[in-house]
C-alpha positions as a Markdown table, in Angstrom:
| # | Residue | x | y | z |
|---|---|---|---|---|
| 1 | Unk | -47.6 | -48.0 | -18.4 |
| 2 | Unk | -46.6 | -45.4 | -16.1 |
| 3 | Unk | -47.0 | -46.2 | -12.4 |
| 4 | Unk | -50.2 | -43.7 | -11.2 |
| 5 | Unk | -49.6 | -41.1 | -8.9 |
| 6 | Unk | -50.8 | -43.8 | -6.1 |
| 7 | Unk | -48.5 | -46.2 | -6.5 |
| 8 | Unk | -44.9 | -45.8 | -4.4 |
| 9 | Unk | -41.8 | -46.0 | -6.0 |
| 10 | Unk | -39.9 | -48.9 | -5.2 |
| 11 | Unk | -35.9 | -48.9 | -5.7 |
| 12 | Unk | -34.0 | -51.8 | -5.1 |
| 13 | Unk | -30.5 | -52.2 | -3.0 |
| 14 | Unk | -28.6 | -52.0 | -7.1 |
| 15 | Unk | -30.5 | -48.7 | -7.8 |
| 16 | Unk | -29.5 | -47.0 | -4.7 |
| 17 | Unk | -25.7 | -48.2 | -4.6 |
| 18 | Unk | -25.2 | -47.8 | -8.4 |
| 19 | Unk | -22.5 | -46.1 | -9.6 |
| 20 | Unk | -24.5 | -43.4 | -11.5 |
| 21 | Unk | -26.5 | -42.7 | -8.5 |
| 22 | Unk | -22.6 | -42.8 | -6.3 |
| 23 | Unk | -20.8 | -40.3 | -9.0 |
| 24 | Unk | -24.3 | -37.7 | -8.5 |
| 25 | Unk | -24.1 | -37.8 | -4.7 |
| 26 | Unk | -20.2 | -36.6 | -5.4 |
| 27 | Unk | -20.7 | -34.0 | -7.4 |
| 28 | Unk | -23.6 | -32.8 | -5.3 |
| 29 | Unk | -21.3 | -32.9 | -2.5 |
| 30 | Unk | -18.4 | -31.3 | -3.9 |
| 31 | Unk | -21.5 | -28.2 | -5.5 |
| 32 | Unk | -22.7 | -27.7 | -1.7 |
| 33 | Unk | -19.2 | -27.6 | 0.0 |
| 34 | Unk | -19.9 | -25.2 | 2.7 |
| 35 | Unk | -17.7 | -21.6 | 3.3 |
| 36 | Unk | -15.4 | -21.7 | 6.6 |
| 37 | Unk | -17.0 | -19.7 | 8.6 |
| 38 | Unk | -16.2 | -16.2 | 8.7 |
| 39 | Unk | -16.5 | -13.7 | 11.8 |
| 40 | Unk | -17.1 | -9.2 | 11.3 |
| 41 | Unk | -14.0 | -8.0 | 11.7 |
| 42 | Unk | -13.8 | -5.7 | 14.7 |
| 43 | Unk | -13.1 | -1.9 | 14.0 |
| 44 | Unk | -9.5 | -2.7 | 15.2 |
| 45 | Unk | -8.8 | -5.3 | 13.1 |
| 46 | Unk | -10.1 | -3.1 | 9.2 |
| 47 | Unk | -8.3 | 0.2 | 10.8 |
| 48 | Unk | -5.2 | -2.1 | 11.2 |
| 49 | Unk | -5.2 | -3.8 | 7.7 |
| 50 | Unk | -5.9 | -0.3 | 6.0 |
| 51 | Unk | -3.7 | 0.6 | 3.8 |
| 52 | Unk | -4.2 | 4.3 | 4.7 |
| 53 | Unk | -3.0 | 3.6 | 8.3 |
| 54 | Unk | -0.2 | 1.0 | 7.8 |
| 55 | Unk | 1.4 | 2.8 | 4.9 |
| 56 | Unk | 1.1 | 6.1 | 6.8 |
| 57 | Unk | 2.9 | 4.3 | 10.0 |
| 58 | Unk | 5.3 | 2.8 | 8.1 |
| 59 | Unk | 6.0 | 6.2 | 6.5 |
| 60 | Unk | 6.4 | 8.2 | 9.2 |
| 61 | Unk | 8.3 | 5.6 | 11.1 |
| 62 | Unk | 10.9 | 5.8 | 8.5 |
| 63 | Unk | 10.9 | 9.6 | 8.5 |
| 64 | Unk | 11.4 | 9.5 | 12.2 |
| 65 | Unk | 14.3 | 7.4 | 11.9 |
| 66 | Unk | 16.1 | 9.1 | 9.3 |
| 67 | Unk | 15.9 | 12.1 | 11.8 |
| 68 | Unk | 17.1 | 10.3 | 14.4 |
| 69 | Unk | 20.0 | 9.4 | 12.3 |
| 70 | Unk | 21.2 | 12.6 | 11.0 |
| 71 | Unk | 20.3 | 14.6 | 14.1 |
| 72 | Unk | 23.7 | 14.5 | 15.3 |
| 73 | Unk | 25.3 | 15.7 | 12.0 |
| 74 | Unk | 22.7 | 18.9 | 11.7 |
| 75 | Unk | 23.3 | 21.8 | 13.1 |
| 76 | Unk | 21.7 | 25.0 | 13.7 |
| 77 | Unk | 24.9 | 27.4 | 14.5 |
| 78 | Unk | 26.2 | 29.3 | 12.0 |
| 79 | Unk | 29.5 | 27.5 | 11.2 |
| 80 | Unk | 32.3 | 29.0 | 9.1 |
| 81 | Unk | 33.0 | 26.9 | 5.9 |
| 82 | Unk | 30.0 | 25.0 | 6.8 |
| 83 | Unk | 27.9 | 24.8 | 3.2 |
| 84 | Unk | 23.6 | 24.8 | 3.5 |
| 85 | Unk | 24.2 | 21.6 | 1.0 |
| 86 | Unk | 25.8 | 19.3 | 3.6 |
| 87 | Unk | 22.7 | 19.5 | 5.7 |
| 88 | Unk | 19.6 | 19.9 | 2.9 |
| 89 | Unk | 22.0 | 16.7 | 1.5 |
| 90 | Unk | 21.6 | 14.8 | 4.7 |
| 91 | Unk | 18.1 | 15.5 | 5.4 |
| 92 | Unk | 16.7 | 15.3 | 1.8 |
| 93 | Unk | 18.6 | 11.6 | 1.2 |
| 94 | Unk | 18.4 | 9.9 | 4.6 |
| 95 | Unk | 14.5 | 10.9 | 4.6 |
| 96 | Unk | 13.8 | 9.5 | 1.2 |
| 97 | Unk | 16.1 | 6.7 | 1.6 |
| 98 | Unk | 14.3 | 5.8 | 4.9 |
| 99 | Unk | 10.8 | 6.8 | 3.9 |
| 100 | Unk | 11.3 | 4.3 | 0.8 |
| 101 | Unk | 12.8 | 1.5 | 3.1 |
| 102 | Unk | 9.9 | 1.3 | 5.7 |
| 103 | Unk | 6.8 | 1.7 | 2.4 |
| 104 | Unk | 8.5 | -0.3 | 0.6 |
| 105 | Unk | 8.7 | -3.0 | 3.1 |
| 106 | Unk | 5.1 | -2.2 | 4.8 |
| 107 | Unk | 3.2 | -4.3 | 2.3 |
| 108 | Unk | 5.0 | -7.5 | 2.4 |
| 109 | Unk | 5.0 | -7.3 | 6.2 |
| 110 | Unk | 1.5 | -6.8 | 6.8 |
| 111 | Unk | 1.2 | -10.1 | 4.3 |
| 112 | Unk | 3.5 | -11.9 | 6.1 |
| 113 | Unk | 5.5 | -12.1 | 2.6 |
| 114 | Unk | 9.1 | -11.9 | 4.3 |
| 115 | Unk | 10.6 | -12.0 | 0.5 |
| 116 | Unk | 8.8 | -9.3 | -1.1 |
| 117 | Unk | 9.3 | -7.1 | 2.7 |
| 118 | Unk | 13.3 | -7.4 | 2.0 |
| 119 | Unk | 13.2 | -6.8 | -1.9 |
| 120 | Unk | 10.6 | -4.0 | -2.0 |
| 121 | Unk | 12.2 | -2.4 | 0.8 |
| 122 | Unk | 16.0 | -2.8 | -0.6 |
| 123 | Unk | 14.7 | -1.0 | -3.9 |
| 124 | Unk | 12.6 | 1.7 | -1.5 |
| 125 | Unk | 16.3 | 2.5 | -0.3 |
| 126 | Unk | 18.4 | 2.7 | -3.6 |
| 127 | Unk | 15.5 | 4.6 | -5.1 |
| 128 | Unk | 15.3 | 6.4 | -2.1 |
| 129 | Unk | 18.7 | 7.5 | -1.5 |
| 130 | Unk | 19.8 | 8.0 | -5.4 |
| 131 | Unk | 16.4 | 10.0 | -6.2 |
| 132 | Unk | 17.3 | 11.9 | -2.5 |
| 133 | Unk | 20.9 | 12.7 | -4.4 |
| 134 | Unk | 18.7 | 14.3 | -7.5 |
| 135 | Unk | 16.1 | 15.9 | -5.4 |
| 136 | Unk | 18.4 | 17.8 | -3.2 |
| 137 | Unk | 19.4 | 20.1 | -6.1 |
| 138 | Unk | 15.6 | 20.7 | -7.6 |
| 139 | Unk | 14.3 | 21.1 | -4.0 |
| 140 | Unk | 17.4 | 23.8 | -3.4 |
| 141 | Unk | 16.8 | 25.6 | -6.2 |
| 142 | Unk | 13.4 | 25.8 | -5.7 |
| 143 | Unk | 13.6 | 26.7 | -2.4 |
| 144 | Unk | 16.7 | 29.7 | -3.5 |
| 145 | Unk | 14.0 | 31.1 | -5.7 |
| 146 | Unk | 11.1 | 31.3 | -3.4 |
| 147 | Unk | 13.1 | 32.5 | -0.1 |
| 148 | Unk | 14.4 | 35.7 | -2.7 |
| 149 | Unk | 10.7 | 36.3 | -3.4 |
| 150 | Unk | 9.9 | 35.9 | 0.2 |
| 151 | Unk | 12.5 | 38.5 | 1.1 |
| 152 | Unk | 11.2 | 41.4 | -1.2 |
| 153 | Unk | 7.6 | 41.4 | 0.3 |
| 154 | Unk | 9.0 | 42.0 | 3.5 |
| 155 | Unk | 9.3 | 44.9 | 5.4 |
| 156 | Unk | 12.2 | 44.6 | 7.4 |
| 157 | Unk | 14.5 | 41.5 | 6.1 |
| 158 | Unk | 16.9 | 40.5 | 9.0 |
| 159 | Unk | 19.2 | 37.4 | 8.3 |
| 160 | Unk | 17.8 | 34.4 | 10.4 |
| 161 | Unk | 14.6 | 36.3 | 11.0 |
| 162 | Unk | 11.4 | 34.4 | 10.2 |
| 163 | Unk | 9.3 | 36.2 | 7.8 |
| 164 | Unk | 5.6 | 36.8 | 8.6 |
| 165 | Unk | 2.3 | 37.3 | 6.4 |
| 166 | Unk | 2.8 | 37.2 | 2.6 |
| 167 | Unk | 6.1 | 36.7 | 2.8 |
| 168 | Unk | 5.7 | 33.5 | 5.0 |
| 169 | Unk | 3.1 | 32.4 | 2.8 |
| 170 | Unk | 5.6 | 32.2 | 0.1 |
| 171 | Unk | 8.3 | 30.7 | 2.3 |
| 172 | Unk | 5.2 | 27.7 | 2.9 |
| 173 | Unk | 4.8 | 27.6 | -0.6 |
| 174 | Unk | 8.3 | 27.3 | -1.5 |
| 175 | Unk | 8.9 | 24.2 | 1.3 |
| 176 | Unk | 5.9 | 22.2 | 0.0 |
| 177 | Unk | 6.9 | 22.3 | -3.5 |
| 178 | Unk | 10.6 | 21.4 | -2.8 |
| 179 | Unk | 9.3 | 18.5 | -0.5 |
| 180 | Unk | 6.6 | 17.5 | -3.2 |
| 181 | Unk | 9.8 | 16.8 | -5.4 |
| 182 | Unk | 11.4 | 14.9 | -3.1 |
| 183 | Unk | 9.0 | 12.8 | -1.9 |
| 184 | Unk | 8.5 | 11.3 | -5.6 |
| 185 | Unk | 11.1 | 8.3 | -5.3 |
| 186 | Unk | 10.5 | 8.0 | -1.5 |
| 187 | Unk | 6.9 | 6.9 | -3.0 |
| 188 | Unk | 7.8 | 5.0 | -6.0 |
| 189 | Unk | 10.3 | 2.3 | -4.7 |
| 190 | Unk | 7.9 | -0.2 | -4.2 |
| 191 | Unk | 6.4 | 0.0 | -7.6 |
| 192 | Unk | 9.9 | -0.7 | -9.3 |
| 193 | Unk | 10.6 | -3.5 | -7.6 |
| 194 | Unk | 7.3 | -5.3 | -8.5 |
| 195 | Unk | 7.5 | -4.4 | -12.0 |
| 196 | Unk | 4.3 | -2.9 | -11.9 |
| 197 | Unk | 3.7 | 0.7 | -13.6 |
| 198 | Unk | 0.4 | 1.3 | -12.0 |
| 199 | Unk | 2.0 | 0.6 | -8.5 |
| 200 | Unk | 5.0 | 3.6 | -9.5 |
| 201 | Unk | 1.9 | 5.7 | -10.4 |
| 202 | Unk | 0.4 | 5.1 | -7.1 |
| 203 | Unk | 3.4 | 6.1 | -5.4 |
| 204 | Unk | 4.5 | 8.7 | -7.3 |
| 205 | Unk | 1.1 | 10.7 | -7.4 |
| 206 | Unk | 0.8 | 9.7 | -3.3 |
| 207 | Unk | 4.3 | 11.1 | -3.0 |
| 208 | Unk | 3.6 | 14.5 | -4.7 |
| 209 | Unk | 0.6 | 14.9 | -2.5 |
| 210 | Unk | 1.8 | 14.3 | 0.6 |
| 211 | Unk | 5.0 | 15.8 | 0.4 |
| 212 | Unk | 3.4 | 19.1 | -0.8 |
| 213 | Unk | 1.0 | 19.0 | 2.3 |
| 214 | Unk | 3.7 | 18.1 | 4.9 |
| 215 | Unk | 6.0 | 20.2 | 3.5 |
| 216 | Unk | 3.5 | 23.6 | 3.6 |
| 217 | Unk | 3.3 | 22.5 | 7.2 |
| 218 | Unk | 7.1 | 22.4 | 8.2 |
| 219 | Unk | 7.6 | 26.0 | 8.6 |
| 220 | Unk | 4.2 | 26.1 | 10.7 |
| 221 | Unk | 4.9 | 23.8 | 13.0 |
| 222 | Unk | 8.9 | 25.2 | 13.1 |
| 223 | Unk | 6.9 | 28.7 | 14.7 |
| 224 | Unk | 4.7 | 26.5 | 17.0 |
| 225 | Unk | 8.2 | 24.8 | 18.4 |
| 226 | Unk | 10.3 | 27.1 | 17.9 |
| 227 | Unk | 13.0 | 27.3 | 21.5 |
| 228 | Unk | 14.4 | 30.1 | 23.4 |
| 229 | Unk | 17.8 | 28.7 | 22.3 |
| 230 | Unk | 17.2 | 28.5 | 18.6 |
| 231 | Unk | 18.0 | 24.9 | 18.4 |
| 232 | Unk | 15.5 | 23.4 | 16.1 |
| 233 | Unk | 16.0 | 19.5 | 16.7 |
| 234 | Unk | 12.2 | 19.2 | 18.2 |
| 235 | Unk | 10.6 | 20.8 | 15.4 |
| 236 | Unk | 12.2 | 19.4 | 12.9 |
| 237 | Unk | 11.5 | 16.0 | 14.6 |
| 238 | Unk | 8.2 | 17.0 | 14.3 |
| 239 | Unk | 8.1 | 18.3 | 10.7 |
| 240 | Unk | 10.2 | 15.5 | 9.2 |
| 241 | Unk | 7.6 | 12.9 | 11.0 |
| 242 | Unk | 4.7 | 14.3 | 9.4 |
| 243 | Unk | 5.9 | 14.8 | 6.2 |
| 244 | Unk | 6.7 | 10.8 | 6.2 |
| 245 | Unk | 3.4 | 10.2 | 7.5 |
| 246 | Unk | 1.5 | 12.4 | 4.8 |
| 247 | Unk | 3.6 | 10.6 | 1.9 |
| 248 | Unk | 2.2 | 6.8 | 3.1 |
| 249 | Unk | -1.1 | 8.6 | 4.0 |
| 250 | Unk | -1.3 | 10.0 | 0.5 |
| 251 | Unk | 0.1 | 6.5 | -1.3 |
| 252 | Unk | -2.5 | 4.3 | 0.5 |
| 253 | Unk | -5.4 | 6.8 | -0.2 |
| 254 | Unk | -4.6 | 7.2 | -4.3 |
| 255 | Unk | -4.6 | 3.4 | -4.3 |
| 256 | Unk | -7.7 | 3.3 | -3.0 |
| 257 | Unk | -8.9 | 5.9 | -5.6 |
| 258 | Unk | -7.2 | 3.9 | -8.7 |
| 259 | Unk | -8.3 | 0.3 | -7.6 |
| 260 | Unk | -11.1 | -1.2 | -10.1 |
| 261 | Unk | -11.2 | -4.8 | -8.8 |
| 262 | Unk | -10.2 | -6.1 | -5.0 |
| 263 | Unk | -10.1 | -9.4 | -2.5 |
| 264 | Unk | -11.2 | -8.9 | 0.9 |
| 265 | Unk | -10.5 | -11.9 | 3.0 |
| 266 | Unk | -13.4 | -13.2 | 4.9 |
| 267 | Unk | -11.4 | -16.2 | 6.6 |
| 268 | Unk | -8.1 | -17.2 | 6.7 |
| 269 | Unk | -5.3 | -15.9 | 8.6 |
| 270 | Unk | -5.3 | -12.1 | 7.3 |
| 271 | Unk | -9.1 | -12.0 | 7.8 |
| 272 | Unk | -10.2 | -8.4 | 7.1 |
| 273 | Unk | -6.8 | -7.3 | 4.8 |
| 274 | Unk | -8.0 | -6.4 | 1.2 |
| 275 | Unk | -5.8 | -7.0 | -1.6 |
| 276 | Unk | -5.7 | -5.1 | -4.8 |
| 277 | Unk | -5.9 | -6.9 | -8.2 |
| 278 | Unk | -3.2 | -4.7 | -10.1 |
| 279 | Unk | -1.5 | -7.1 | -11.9 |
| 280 | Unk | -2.6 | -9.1 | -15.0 |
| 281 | Unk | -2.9 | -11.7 | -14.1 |
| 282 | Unk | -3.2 | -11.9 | -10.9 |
| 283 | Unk | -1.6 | -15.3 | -8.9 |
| 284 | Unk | -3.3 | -16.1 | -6.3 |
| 285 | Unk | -1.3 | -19.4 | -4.1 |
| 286 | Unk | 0.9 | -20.7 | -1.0 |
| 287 | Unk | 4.3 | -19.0 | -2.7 |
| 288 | Unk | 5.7 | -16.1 | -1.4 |
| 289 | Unk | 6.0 | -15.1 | -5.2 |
| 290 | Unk | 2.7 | -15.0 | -5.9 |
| 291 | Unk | 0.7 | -11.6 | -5.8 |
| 292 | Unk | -1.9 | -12.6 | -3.0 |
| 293 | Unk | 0.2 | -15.1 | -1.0 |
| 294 | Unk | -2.0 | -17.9 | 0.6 |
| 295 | Unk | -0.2 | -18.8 | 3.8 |
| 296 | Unk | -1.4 | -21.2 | 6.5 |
| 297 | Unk | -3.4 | -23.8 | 4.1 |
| 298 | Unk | -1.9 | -27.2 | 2.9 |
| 299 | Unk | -4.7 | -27.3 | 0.6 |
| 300 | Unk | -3.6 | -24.4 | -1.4 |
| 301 | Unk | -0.8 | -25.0 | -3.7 |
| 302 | Unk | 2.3 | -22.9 | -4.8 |
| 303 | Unk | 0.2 | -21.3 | -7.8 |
| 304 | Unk | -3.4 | -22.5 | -7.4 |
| 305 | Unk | -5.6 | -19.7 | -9.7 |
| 306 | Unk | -5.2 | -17.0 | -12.1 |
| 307 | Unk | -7.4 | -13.5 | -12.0 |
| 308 | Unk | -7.5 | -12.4 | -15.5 |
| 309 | Unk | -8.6 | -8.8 | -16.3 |
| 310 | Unk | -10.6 | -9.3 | -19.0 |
| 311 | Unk | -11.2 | -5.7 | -20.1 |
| 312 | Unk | -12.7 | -4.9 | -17.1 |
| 313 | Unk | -14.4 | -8.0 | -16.7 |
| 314 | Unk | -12.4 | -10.2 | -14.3 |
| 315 | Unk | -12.4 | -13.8 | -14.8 |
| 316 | Unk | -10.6 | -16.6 | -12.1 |
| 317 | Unk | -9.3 | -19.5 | -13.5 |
| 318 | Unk | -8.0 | -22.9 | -11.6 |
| 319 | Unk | -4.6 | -24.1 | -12.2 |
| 320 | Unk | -5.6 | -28.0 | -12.3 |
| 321 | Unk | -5.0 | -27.4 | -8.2 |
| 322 | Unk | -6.0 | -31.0 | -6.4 |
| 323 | Unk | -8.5 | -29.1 | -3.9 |
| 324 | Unk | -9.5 | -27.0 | -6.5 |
| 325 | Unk | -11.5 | -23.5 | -6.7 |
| 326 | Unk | -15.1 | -22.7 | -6.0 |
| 327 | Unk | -16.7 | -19.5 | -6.3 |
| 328 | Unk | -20.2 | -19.3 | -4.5 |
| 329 | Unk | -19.7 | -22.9 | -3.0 |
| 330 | Unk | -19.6 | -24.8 | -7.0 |
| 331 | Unk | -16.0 | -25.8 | -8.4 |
| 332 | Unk | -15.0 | -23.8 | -11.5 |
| 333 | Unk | -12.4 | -23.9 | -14.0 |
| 334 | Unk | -12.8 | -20.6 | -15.5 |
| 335 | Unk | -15.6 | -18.2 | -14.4 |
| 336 | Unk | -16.1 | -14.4 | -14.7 |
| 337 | Unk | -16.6 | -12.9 | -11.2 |
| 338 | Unk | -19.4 | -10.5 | -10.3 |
| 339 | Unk | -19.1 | -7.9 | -7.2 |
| 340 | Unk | -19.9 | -10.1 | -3.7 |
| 341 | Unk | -18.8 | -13.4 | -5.3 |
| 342 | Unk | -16.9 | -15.8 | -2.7 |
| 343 | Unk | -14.2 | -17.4 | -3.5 |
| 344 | Unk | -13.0 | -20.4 | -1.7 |
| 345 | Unk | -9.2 | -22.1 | -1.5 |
| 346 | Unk | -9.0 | -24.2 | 0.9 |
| 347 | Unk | -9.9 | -22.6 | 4.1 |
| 348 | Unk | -9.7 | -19.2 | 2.4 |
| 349 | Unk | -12.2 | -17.4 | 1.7 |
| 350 | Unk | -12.0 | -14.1 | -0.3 |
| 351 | Unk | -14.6 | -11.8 | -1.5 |
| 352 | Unk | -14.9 | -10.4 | -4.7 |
| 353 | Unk | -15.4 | -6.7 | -4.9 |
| 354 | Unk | -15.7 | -4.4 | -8.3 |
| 355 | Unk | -15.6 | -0.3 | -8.4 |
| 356 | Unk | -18.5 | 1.1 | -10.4 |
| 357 | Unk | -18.4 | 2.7 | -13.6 |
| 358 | Unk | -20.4 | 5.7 | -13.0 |
C-alpha cells in the first residue's frame, strides 16, 4: 500500500549515492550553470565599439593620411606643362587607396583579429588604389561636364574665380557626384576580401552616400578656408578628412540598416562590441578564422558552434566542443534562437538580438 501522507519517507545511504540519483544531480548541474557575470557597459565603452564611430575614425584617419602624403606633390600655382590629371590622379588614388586600407583594417582591429586586420586592409589598398586609377577618369569627366554648366549661368566667368549662387550650386553638385564614384572601391575592399557579397553591398551603398555628402561639402568648406595667398593645403586637409570620415560614417550606418540577426557581448573581453551574423553560417570559436573570434577563453575551441540562417530563423548548433554550448543556462546541440537569448561559451556570454519584420 501506499505510505499515507503521514508517514516520512525514509531513503537509505544506497538510494541517495545511487548512480541514477549521481547522473540527475549532473545534469541538473550542468542545466543551472550560472552566466559570468556581466556589467552595463558605460556610454564610453558602446560609443567606442560602434561601428558608426570606429569605421568613421578609421576612415577619416586614412583620408587624412593620404593628404598628408600627396600634399607635397600638389600644387596650387599655375605650372606650365603641368596637366589637372597628375594632381586629380594623386588625390583620387592615394585617398581611396588609404581610405580602403584603414576600413578595411578597422574591423579586425577593433576584434583583436590581427589576420583578418592585415588581409582586409591589403585588399582595401589594391581595391583602393586600382578602383582610384578607374575613378579618376569618371570623376573628371563628370566634373568637365558640370564646371561647363557652371560657367554659363554665371555672370562674369573669370579663370580661377569661384563661382557664386546657381552656378556654385552646380559646381557642389558636380564634386559630390564625382566623389560619390570614387568613394565606391574605397568602401568595398573589405567585402572582397571576406568573400561576402552583402559586406561589398554594405560598402558600396556606404561609399556612395558618403562620398556624395562629403564631396557637396568640399567646395563649402574650400570658401570658409580659403587664404589670402591662394594656397589651398588647409582646406583641402579639411575637405579630404571629411569626406573619409562621411564614407566610414555612411558604411557603419547602412550595416546597421541591412543587419537582420546580431551578437552583443555581455562578458568577455569585447564586452559591449556587437557582431553582425552575415555569413551562413556563421563560426563562432578561438581561431582567428572564424567570423566572431572568441579570444581570451581556453574553454572555447578553434570552431566551437555554427549559426545557421534558417530562412530567417537562426538556429546555433555545437560542434561536439568539450565545454559545450548553452543558451539560457541549458546545453544544446542544435536550438533555434529567439531575440534576448544568452548564449554562453565558456566565459562568453553573447546576446541574441533579431530585427523585426514590420
Amino acid at each position: 500500500m501506499p505510505p499515507s501522507q503521514n508517514q516520512p519517507l525514509r531513503l537509505s545511504a544506497a538510494d541517495l549515492y545511487a548512480p541514477e540519483v549521481e547522473e540527475y544531480l549532473d545534469v541538473q548541474a550542468m542545466m543551472n550553470r550560472a552566466l559570468p557575470e556581466s556589467e552595463p557597459q558605460s556610454w564610453i565603452v558602446r560609443v567606442l565599439y560602434s561601428s558608426y564611430f570606429y569605421l568613421s575614425m578609421a576612415s577619416g584617419l586614412g583620408a587624412f593620411m593620404a593628404w598628408l602624403c600627396l600634399e607635397p606633390f600638389v600644387t596650387d600655382a599655375d605650372v606650365p606643362g603641368r596637366s589637372d590629371w597628375l594632381d586629380d590622379w594623386l588625390i583620387f588614388c592615394s585617398v581611396t587607396g588609404l581610405v580602403g586600407l584603414f576600413l578595411g583594417a578597422a574591423e579586425g582591429i577593433m576584434c583583436r583579429n590581427l589576420r583578418r586586420a592585415v588581409i582586409c586592409a591589403s585588399v582595401g589598398l589594391g581595391v583602393g588604389l586600382a578602383g582610384g586609377i578607374v575613378a579618376v577618369f569618371v570623376a573628371k569627366i563628370i566634373m568637365t561636364i558640370m564646371v561647363l554648366i557652371a560657367i554659363q549661368f554665371m555672370k562674369d566667368p573669370q579663370q580661377g574665380k569661384m563661382p557664386t549662387g546657381l552656378s556654385f550650386l552646380i559646381l557642389m553638385m558636380g564634386r559630390a557626384t564625382a566623389w560619390a564614384v570614387a568613394a565606391i572601391p574605397a568602401g568595398i575592399g573589405q567585402g572582397i576580401a571576406l568573400r561576402e557579397p552583402k559586406v561589398v553591398v554594405n560598402g558600396l551603398l556606404g561609399g556612395i552616400l558618403g562620398g556624395l555628402l562629403g564631396g557637396m561639402l568640399f567646395d563649402p568648406i574650400g570658401v570658409a578656408f580659403a587664404s589670402p595667398d591662394g594656397e589651398a593645403w588647409l582646406s583641402r586637409c579639411v575637405g579630404l578628412t571629411m569626406i573619409g570620415l562621411f564614407v566610414g560614417l555612411f558604411v557603419g550606418i547602412v550595416e546597421q540598416w541591412t543587419k537582420s540577426a546580431w551578437l552583443l557581448m555581455k562578458a568577455g573581453p569585447l564586452a559591449g562590441k556587437q557582431f553582425v551574423v552575415f555569413r551562413n553560417p556563421t563560426v563562432l570559436g578561438s581561431s582567428p578564422k572564424a567570423d566572431i573570434y572568441l579570444f581570451k577563453d581556453e574553454a572555447i575551441e578553434p570552431r566551437h558552434a555554427l549559426i545557421h540562417d534558417r530562412g530567417g530563423r537562426f538556429e546555433i548548433e555545437d560542434m561536439d566542443s568539450a565545454d559545450g554550448t548553452y543558451v539560457n543556462g541549458i546545453p544544446v546541440k542544435r536550438q533555434i534562437l529567439h531575440p534576448g537569448d544568452q548564449i554562453v561559451l565558456g566565459k562568453t556570454v553573447l546576446e541574441f538580438a533579431l530585427k523585426e519584420n514590420k
